[in-house]
N, C-alpha and C positions, 0 to 999 in steps of 0.2 A: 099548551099541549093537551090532548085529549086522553093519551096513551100514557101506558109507563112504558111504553118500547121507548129505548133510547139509543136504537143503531140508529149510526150515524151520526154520531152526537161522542165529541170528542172531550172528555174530563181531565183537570189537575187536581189533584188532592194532596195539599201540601200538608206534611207529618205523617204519611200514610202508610208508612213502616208495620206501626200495631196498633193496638187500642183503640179509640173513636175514628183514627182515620183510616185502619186498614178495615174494620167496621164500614166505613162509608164504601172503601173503594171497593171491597166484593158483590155492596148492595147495587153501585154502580155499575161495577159490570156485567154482573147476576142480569139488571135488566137492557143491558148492550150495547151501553156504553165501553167506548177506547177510551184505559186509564192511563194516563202518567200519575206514575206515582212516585211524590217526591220524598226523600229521606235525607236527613244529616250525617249521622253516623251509622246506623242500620242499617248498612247495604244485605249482611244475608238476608234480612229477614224481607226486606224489601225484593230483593231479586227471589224471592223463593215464591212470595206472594206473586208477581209477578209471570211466573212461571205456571204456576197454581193456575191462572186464570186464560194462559195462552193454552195448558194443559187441555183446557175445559170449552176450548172452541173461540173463546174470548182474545180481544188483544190488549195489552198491557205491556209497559216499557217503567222501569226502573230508575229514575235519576237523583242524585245526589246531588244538595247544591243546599249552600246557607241561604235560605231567603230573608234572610237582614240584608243583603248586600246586594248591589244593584247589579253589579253584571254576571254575577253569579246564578239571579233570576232571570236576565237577557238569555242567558244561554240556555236553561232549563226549556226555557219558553219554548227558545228557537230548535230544540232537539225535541220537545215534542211534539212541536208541530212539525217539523221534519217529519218522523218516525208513525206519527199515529194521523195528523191534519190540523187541521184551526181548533182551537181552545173556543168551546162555547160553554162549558161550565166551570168554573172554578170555585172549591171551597179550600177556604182559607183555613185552616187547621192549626198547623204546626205552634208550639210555643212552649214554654218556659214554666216551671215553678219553684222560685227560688225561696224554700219555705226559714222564714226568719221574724224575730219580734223586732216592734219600733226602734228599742234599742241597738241592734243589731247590723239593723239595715245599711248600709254602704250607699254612697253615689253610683258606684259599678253596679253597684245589686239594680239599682234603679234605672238606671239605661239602659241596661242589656234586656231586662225585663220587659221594659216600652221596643227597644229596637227589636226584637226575636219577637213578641207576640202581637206590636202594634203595628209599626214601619212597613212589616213583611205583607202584612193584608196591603198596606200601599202599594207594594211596589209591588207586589202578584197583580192585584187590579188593573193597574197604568200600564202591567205588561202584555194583557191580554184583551183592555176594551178596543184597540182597534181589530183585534177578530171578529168580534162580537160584533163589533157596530157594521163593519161589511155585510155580515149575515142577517143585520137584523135579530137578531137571536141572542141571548144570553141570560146564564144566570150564576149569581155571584151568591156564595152561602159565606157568611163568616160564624165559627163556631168562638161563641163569649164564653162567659159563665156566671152564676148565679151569682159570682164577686161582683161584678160588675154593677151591684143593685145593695146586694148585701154586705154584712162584716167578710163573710171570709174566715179562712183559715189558713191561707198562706202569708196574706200580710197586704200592705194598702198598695204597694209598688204593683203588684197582680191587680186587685181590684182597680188602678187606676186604668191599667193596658187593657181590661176587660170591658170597663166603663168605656175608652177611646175607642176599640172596635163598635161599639153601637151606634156609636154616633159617625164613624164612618160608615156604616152601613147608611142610615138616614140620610147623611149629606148626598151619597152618590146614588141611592134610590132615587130622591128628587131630580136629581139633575140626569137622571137616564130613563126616568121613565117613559119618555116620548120615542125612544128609539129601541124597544123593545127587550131591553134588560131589567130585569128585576134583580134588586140587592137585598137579603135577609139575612139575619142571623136566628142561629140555635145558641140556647143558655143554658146547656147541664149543671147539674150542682151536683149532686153525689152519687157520682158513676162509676159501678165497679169495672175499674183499668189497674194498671201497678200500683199506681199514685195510693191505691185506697188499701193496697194488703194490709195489713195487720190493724186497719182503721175501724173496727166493728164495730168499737164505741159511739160510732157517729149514726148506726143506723136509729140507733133513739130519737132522734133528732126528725126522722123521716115520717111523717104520717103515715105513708103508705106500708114501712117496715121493712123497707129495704130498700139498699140500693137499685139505682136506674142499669142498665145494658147500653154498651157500647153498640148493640144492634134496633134500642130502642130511639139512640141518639141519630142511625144514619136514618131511620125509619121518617124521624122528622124532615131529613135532608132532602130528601124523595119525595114526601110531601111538598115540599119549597119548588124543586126542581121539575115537578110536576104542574104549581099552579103560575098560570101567566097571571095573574088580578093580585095577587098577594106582592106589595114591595114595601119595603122601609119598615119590617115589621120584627121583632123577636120572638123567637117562641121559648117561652121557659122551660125547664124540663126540671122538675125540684118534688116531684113526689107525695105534691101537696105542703112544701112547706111556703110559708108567709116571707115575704120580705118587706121592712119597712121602706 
């Protein structure tokens, strides 16, 4: 694309209730794109967002739906390409942090963790490459996180679901390139959302001295979703800090 106009360009943004994803999805529509936007349990906030953007000339549709589960995303898909058209972007958002030490950790803790944050970027993708591949057109964002590279602070069952979305992104880059989809990811690491209230201790940590913006994170997205030559790649977003 040459433009940031993106009418006629139909988005899902799955977790886009608040924080980094509702983040994305006003910077998506702002430039005019049709959002679905998905939520688990946060219907007001989702339907108000929602609202917010059909308010303001824009259209957007509100859907509930666990995307760990397969027909749960079947249907998401199929309502919002009902309601709004064919899905040609999708950023993979939604997930999990189940904050716990080694000793602690559970088997539950560890597969729900993979299934809600890793599974779902699966089966979001596989739900909507044959739109994409009709149109020729697509672009897939998966948001990581700096776990994915580094220690972390929620614990390695995160780091490991974070580390798998990268390498999903890379395997389906490769194998889509020729048919005009690009696969990327974003890698925030300390970005003021809920996760981080009362965390101030960590801004020490930051080179830069502060926390990142959930609007500096979709800012990246738009970037991605903007370039057609950029696939299989990550972008960090850590503030200057180092990862081994």
């Amino acid at each position: 694309m040459t433009t940031n106009s993106l009418h006629g360009h139909v988005a899902l943004v799955t977790g886009g209730s608040r924080g980094i994803g509702a983040a994305i999805v006003k910077t998506l529509a702002g430039a005019g794109a049709a959002v679905a936007i998905n939520y688990h349990s946060r219907a007001t906030e989702a339907e108000t967002l929602a609202k917010s953007i059909s308010a303001a000339g824009g259209r957007a549709v509100a859907i509930g739906a666990d995307v760990s589960e397969t027909p749960a995303v079947a249907d998401m898909v199929a309502r919002a390409r009902s309601e709004l058209g064919p899905i040609d972007i999708l950023v993979n958002n939604a997930g999990i942090a189940i904050v716990k030490g080694v000793d602690d950790l559970t088997e539950e803790d560890f597969d729900r963790t993979i299934t809600v944050n890793l599974k779902s970027v699966f089966l979001c993708t596989q739900a909507v490459l044959p739109m994409m591949r009709t149109k020729q057109w697509g672009r897939i964002i998966n948001i990581s996180s700096g776990a994915a590279r580094g220690g972390g602070a929620i614990g390695p069952h995160y780091n490991a679901s974070k580390a798998g979305i990268e390498g999903l992104t890379r395997g389906y880059a490769a194998r889509l390139v020729k048919e005009g989809i690009t696969v990327n990811a974003v890698a925030p690491s300390l970005i003021e959302t809920d996760m981080m209230k009362g965390q101030t201790g960590l801004v020490s940590r930051i080179p830069m001295g502060r926390f990142g913006t959930s609007e500096e994170v979709a800012q990246a997205v738009m970037l991605l979703v903007n370039n057609s030559y950029m696939t299989g790649q990550t972008i960090a977003m850590s503030g200057g800090m180092a990862f081994n």
